[in-house]
C-alpha positions in Angstrom: 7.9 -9.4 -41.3 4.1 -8.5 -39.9 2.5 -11.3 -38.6 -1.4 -11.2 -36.5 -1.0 -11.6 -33.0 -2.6 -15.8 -33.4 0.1 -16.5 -35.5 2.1 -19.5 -33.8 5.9 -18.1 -33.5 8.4 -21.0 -31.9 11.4 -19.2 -29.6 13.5 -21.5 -32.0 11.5 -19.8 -35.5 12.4 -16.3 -33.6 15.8 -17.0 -33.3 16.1 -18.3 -36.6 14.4 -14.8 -38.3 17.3 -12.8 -36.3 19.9 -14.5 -37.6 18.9 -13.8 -41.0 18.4 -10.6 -40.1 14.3 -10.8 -40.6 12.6 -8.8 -37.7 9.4 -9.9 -36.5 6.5 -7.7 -35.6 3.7 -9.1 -34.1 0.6 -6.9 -34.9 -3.4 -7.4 -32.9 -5.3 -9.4 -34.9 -6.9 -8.5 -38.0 -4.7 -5.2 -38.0 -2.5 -6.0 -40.4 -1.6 -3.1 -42.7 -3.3 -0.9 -40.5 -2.1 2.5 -38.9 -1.4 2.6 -35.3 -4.2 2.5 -33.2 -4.5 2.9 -29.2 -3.3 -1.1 -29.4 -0.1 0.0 -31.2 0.9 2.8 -28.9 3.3 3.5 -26.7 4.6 5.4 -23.9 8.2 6.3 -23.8 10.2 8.6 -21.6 14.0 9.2 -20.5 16.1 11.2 -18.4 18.8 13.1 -19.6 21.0 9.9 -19.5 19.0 8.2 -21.7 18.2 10.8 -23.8 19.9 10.1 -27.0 18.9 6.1 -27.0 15.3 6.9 -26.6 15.1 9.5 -29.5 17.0 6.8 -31.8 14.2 4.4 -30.2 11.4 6.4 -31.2 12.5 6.7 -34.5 12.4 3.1 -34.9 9.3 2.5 -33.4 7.7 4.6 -35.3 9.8 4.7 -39.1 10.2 1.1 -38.6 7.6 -0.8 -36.2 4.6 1.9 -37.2 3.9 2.1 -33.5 2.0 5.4 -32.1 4.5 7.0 -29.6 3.9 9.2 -27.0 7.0 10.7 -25.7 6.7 12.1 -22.2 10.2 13.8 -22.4 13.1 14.6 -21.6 13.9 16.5 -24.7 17.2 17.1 -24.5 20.4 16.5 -22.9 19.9 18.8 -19.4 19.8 16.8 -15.9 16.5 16.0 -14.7 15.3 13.2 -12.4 14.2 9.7 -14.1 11.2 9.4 -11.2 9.7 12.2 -12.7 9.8 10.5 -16.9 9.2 7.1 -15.4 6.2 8.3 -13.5 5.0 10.1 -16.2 4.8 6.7 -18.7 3.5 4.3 -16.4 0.7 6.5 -15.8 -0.2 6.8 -19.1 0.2 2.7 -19.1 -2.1 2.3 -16.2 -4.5 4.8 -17.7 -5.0 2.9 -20.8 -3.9 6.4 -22.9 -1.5 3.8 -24.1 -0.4 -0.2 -24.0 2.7 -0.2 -23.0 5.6 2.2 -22.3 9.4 2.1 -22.5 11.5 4.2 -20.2 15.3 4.7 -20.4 17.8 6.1 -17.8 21.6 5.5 -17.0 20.8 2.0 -15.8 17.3 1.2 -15.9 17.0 0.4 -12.1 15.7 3.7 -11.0 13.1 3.7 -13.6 11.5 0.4 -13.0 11.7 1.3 -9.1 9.7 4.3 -9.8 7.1 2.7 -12.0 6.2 0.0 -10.1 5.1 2.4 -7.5 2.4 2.9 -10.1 -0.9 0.6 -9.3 -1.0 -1.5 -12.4 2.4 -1.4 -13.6 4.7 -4.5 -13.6 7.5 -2.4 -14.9 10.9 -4.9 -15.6 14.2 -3.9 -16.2 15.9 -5.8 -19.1 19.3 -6.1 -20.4 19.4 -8.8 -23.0 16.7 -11.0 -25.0 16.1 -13.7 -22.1 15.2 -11.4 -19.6 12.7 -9.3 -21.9 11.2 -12.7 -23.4 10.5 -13.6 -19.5 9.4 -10.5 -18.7 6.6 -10.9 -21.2 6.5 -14.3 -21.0 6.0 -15.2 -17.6 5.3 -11.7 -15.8 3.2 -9.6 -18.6 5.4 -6.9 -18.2 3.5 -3.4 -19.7 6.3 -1.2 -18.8 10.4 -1.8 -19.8 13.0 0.3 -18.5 16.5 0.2 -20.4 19.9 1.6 -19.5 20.4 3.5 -22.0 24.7 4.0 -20.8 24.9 0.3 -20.6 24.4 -0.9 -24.2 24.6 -0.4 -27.6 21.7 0.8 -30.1 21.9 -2.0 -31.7 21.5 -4.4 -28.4 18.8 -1.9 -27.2 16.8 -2.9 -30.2 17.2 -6.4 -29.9 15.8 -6.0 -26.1 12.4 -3.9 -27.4 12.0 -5.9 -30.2 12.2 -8.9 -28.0 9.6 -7.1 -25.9 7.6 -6.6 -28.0 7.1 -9.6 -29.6 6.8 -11.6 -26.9 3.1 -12.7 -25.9 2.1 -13.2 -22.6 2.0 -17.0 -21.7 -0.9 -17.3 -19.1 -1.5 -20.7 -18.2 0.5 -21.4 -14.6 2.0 -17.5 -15.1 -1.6 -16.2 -14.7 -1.8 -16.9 -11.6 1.2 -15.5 -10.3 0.9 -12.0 -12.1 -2.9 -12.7 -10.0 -0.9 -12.5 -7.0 1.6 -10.0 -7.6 -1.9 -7.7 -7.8 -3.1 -8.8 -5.2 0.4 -7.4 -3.0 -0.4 -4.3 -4.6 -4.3 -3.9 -4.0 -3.0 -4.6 -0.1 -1.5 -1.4 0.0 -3.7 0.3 -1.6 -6.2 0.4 0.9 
């Protein structure tokens, strides 16, 4: 089910949709049944670990969700390292080339370690639906790393789709993503 982004969507209504097996997308405002624009895109990379779980993820983003993707790589199954894929989509992120970008490895961790060493990024590592509802929630995550050898397809969608849908709460939160910023503009100079 598409709804616009000012459509008011209880955790409890959320819950309730997955258990009846109704996904919810939640699309900008006044873009319903519209084709992917810069808003809808995404940036999504993988090392050779996560290879196979991000090509079944960007089928579903885009056969499914209608999201733009732009898929930094890797293409196939050979060893690479995950600083160079990870780097690769939180630049894009932090350029604005797109809104927000998935990245999957063995684990996740060594993903969201390189990201965050992007200015801009607040990349999160999530392994169920509570910690990628917070990660929107509370900490406007733009960037979600996944181990991709950790979980199931299945459980992987659950976790993006979870991301995805989740708006940012502001309120009390703005102000601490304000001042995880500021950390990083302190080392930038």
């Amino acid at each position: 089910m598409e709804v616009s982004a000012d459509a008011i969507i209880t955790d409890s209504a959320r819950e309730d949709a997955a258990q009846r097996g109704i996904t919810i997308v939640i699309l900008p405002k006044n873009a319903l049944a519209s084709p992917p624009l810069p808003e809808r895109s995404i940036a999504l990379g993988a090392d050779h670990g996560g290879y196979a779980m991000k090509e079944q993820l960007k089928q579903f983003l885009v056969e499914e969700l209608r999201f733009a993707v732009k898929d930094f790589g890797t293409h196939d199954t050979e060893a690479v390292d995950y600083p160079d894929y990870a780097y690769l989509v939180a630049q894009a992120v932090a350029k604005g080339e797109c809104r927000q970008g998935i990245v999957v490895d063995g684990a996740g961790i060594g993903s969201a370690m390189a990201a965050n060493k992007v200015p801009g990024i607040r990349a999160s590592l999530c392994y169920d639906k509570a910690t990628a509802r917070n990660s929107r929630e509370h900490n406007d995550a733009n960037v979600l790393t996944l181990g991709g050898k950790l979980h199931s397809f299945d459980q992987l969608k659950d976790i993006v789709m979870t991301w995805l849908t989740t708006p940012f709460a502001g309120g009390r939160h703005q102000k601490r993503v304000d001042k995880i910023m500021e950390i990083e503009k302190r080392f930038m100079k």
